[in-house]
C-alpha positions as CSV (number, residue, x, y, z in Angstrom):
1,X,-4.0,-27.7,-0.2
2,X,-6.9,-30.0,0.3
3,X,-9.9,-30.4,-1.7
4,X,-12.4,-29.0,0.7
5,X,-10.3,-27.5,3.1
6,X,-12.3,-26.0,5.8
7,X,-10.5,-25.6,9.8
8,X,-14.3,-25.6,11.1
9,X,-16.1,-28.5,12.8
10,X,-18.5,-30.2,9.7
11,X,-21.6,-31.6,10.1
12,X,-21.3,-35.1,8.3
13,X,-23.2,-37.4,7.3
14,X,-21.5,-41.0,6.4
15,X,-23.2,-44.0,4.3
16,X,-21.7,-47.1,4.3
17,X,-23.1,-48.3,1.2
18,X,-22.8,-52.3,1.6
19,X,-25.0,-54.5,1.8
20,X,-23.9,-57.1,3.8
21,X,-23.2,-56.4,7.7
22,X,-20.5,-58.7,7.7
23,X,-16.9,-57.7,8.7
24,X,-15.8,-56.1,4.8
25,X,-13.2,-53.5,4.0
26,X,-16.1,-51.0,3.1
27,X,-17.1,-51.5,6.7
28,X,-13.8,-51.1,8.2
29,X,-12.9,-47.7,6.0
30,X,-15.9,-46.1,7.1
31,X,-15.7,-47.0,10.6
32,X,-12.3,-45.3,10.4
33,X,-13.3,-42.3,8.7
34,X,-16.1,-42.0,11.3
35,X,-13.8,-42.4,14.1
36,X,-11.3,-40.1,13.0
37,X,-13.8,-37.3,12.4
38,X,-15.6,-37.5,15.5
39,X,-12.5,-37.0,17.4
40,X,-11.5,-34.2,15.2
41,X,-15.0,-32.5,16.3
42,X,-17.1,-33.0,13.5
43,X,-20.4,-34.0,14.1
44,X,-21.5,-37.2,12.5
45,X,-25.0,-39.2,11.6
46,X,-24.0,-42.5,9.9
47,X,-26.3,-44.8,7.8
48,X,-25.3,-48.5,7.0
49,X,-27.1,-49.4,4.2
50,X,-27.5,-53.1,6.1
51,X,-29.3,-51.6,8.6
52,X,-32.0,-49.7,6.4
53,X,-35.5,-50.8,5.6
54,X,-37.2,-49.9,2.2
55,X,-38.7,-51.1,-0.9
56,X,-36.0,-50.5,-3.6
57,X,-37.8,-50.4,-6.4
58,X,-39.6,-47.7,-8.4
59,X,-43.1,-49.9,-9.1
60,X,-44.0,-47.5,-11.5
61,X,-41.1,-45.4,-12.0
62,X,-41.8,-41.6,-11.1
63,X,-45.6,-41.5,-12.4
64,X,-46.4,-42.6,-8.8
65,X,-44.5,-41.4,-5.8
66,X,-44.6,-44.1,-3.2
67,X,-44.7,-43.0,0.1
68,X,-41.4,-42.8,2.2
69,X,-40.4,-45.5,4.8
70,X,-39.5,-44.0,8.3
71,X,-35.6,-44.5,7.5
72,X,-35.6,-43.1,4.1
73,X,-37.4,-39.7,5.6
74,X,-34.5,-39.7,8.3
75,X,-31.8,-40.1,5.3
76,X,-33.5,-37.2,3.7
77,X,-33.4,-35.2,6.8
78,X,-30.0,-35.8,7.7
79,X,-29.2,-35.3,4.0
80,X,-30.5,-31.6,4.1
81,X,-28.8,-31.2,7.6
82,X,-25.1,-32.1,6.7
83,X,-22.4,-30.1,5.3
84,X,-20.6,-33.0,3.8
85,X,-21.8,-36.4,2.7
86,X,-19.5,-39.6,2.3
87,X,-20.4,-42.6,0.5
88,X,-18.4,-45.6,0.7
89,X,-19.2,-48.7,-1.0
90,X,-17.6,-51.3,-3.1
91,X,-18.0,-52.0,-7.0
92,X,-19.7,-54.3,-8.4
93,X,-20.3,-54.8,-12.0
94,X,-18.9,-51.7,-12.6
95,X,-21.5,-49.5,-10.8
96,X,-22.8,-49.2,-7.0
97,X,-24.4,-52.3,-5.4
98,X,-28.3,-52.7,-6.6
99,X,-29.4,-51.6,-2.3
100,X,-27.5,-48.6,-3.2
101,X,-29.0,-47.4,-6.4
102,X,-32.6,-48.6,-5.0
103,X,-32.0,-45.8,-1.9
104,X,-30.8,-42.8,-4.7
105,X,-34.2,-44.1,-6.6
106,X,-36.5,-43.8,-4.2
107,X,-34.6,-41.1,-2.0
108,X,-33.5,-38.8,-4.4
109,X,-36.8,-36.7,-5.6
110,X,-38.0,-33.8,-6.9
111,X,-38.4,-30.9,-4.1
112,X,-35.9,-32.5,-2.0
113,X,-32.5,-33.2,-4.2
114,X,-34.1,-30.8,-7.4
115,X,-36.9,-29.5,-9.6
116,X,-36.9,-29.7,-13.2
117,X,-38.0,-26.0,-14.8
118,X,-40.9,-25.3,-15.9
119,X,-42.3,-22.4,-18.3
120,X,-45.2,-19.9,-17.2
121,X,-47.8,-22.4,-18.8
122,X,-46.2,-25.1,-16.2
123,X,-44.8,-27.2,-19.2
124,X,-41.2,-28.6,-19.0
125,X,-38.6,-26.2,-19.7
126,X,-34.7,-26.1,-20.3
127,X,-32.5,-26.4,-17.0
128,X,-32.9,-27.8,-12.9
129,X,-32.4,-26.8,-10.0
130,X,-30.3,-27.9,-7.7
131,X,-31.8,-28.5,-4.0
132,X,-28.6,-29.2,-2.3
133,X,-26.2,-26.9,-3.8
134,X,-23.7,-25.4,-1.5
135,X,-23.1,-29.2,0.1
136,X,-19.8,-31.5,-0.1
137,X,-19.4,-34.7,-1.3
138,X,-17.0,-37.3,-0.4
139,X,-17.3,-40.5,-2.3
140,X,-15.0,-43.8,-1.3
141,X,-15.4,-46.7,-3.7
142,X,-13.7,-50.0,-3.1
143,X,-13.0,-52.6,-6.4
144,X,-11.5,-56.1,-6.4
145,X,-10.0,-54.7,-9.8
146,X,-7.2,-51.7,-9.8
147,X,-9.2,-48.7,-10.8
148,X,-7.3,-47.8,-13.8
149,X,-8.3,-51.2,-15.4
150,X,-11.8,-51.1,-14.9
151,X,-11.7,-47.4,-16.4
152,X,-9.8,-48.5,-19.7
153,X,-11.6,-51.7,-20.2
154,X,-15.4,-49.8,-19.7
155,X,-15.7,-46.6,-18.8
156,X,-15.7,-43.8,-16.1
157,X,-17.9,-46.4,-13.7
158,X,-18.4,-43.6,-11.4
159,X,-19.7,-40.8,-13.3
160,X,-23.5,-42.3,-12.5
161,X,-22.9,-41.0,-8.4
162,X,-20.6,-38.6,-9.0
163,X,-22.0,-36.3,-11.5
164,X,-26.1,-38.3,-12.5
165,X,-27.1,-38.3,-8.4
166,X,-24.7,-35.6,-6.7
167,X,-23.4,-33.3,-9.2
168,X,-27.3,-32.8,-10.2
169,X,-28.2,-32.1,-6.9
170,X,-25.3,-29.7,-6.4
171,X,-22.7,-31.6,-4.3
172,X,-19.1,-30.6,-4.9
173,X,-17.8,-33.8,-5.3
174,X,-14.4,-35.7,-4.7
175,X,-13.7,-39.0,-5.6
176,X,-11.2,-42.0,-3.6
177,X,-10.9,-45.1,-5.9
178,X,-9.0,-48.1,-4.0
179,X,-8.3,-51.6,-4.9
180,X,-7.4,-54.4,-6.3
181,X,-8.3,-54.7,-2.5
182,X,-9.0,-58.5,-2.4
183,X,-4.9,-59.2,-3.3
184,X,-3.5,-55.9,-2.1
185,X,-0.8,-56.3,0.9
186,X,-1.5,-55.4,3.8
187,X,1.0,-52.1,3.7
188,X,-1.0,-51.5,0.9
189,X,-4.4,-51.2,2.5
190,X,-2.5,-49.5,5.4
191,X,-2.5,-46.9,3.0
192,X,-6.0,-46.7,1.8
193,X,-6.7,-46.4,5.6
194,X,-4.3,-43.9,6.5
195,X,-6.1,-42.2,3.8
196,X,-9.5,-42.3,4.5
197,X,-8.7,-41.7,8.4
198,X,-6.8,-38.5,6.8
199,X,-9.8,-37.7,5.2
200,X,-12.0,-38.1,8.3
201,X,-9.7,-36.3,10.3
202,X,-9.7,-33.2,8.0
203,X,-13.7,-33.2,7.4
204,X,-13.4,-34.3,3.8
């Protein structure tokens, strides 16, 4: 039984979450689960986070909400559209690539991924709500360290998309963790692609 199983055509969107356009295995997983899931007959809008223009930083936090670049509107859009939502990008630090958490920063914001409560006098009160509950989430993260390592030596490093930026919007959310990808043999990464083509395949 499969995570999200569903036998109807999705409506998915994919972000490759790299920064650099260059060839990289990020690249190549999500052009294989893109592949695979348009020729299953799921209809896909893709983002490369290479190919997207915007300020990544908050100047002054939330106090002032700057105004929305053309391509961080049509992420938002696409965002609400979508059934499913992939992210694939590799670790660094421990945690998403800067680019990455820049887009959730200036993307993410109240009346479009939630609103915080508020009491009758329009003062903070206990609880959210979540904008995009009833979505999918698919998250593919790629680490030059095996997973289980990182995780021992400092944490659950993605608990900050997984449950702080999706979960709080209301994504159901699965996780893929590959690597040590930069010494892995090739069967090995065979695998991860087999897996992630899998995954596109079956709308997940």
């Amino acid at each position: 039984m499969h995570f999200f199983s569903d036998p109807r055509p999705k409506k998915i969107v994919i972000l490759c979450g790299h920064p650099d356009k260059g060839r990289t295995f990020t690249g190549e997983l999500t052009l294989l689960y893109e592949t695979a899931a348009r020729a299953a007959g799921h209809e896909v809008k893709r983002f490369n986070l290479y190919d997207m223009r915007f300020d990544p930083i908050l100047h002054q936090g939330y106090k002032v909400i700057q105004e929305l670049e053309p391509d961080l509107l049509k992420f938002q859009e696409a965002v609400r559209w979508c059934d499913h939502f992939v992210i694939l990008y590799p670790v660094w630090w421990s945690s998403m690539p800067a680019l990455l958490k820049g887009l959730f920063d200036r993307a993410w914001l109240p009346g479009f991924a939630y609103n915080m409560r508020k009491n009758k006098q329009g003062t903070p009160a206990l609880g959210w709500r979540k904008r995009l509950k009833g979505k999918t989430a698919r998250v593919v993260v790629v680490s030059g360290t095996q997973p289980f390592f990182i995780w021992l030596l400092f944490g659950d490093y993605t608990n900050e998309i997984k449950r702080a930026v999706l979960w709080f919007a209301g994504f159901k959310v699965k996780m893929s963790r590959f690597g040590p990808n930069e010494i892995a043999p090739e069967w090995k990464k065979n695998e991860w692609r087999k897996k992630v083509a899998l995954l596109g395949k079956l709308g997940e």
